[in-house]
C-alpha positions in Angstrom: 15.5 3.4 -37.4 12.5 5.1 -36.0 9.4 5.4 -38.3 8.0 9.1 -39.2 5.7 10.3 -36.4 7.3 7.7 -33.7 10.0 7.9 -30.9 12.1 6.0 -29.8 10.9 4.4 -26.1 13.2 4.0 -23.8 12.9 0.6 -22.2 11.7 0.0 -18.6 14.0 0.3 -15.8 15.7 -2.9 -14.6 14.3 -2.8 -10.9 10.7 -2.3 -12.0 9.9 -6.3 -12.2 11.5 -7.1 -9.1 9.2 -4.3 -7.4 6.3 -5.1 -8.8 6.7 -9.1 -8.0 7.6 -7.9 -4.2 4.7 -5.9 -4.3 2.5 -8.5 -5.6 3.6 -11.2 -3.0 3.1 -8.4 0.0 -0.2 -7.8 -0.8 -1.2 -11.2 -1.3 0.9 -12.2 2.4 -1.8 -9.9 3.8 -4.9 -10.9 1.8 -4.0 -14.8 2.9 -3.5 -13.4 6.6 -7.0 -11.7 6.5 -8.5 -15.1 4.6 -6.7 -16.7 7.7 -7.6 -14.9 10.6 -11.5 -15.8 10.6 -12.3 -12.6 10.3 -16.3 -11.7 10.0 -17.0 -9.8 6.9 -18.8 -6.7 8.9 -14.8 -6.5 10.7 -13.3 -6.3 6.9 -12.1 -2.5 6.1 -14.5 -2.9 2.8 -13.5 0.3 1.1 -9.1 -0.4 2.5 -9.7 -3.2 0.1 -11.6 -2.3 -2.9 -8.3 0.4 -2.9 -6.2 -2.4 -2.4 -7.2 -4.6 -5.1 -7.4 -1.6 -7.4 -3.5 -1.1 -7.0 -2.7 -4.8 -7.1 -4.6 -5.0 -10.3 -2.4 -2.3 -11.9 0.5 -4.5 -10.7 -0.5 -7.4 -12.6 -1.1 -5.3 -15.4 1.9 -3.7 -15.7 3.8 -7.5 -15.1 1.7 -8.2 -18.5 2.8 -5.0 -19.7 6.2 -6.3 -19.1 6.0 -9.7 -21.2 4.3 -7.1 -24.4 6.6 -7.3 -27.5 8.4 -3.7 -27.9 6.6 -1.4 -29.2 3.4 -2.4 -28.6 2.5 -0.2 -25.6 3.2 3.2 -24.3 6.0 1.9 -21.8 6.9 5.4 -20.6 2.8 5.7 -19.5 2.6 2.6 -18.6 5.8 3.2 -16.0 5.1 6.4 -15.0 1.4 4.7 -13.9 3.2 2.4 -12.3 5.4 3.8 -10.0 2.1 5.9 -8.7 0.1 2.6 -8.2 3.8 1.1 -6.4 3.9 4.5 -4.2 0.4 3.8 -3.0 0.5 0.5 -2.1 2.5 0.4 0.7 0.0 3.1 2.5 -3.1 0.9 1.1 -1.6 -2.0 3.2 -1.5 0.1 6.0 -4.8 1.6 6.1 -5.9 -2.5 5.3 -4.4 -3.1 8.8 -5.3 -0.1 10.6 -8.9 -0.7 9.5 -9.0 -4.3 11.3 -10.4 -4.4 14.6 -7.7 -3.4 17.7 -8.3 -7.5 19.2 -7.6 -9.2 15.9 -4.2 -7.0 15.0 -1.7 -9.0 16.7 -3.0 -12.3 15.2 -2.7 -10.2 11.3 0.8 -9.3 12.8 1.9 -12.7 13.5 0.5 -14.4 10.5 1.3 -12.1 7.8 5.1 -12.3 8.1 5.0 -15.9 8.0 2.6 -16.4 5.0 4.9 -14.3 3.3 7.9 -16.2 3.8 6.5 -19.3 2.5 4.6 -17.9 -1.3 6.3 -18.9 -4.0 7.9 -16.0 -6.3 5.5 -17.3 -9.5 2.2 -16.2 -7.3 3.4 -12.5 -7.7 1.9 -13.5 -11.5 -1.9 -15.1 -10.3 -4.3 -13.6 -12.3 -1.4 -12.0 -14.5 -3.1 -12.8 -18.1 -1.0 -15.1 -20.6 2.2 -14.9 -18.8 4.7 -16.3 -20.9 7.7 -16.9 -18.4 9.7 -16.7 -21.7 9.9 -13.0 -21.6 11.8 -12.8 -18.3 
């Protein structure tokens, strides 16, 4: 039964966790490829990755969102913001790697495939607060 004032939530969707732990991993496969490729902070797209890091945040935060006892949270907002942050990522990646000088693309090419084949599926969760694997 549904108090006075309430309604009922309906719950997130199935694929959400998966896509946000892809997501996750993705971004930090080309983080650890920048980290890796030397490159000098002046050759960083500064501004590609502030974006960047703002959209990963509101990845991990919806992951915590995702371990939150029902009812706690606004799950319909907190999906809804979600899928936006997940629809920009992709493009933030891109505009990572299109702001990295022409000489050092190849080398980001090359390593980021293969960092990302080696993280482990529980570092989609770094920085993810109090994750309690439980929940799953």
């Amino acid at each position: 039964m549904i108090g006075r004032g309430r309604r009922q939530r309906s719950p997130p969707p199935a694929d959400l966790r998966p896509r946000l732990e892809r997501a996750r991993l993705d971004t930090l496969a080309l983080l650890r490829a920048l980290d890796q490729g030397r490159l000098a902070p002046r050759e960083l797209p500064h501004a590609a990755l502030a974006h960047l890091a703002a959209l990963d945040a509101d990845c991990a935060e919806a992951l915590w969102a995702l371990d939150q006892p029902p009812g706690t949270l606004d799950i319909d907002a907190m999906v809804r913001d979600t899928r936006t942050s997940l629809g920009a990522l992709a493009n933030a990646r891109a505009q990572v790697r299109l702001g990295i000088p022409i000489v050092d693309r190849p080398r980001l090419q090359t390593l980021e495939p293969l960092i990302r084949a080696t993280l482990d599926p529980s570092e989609a969760y770094n920085d993810v607060p109090r994750r309690n694997p439980q929940n799953r």
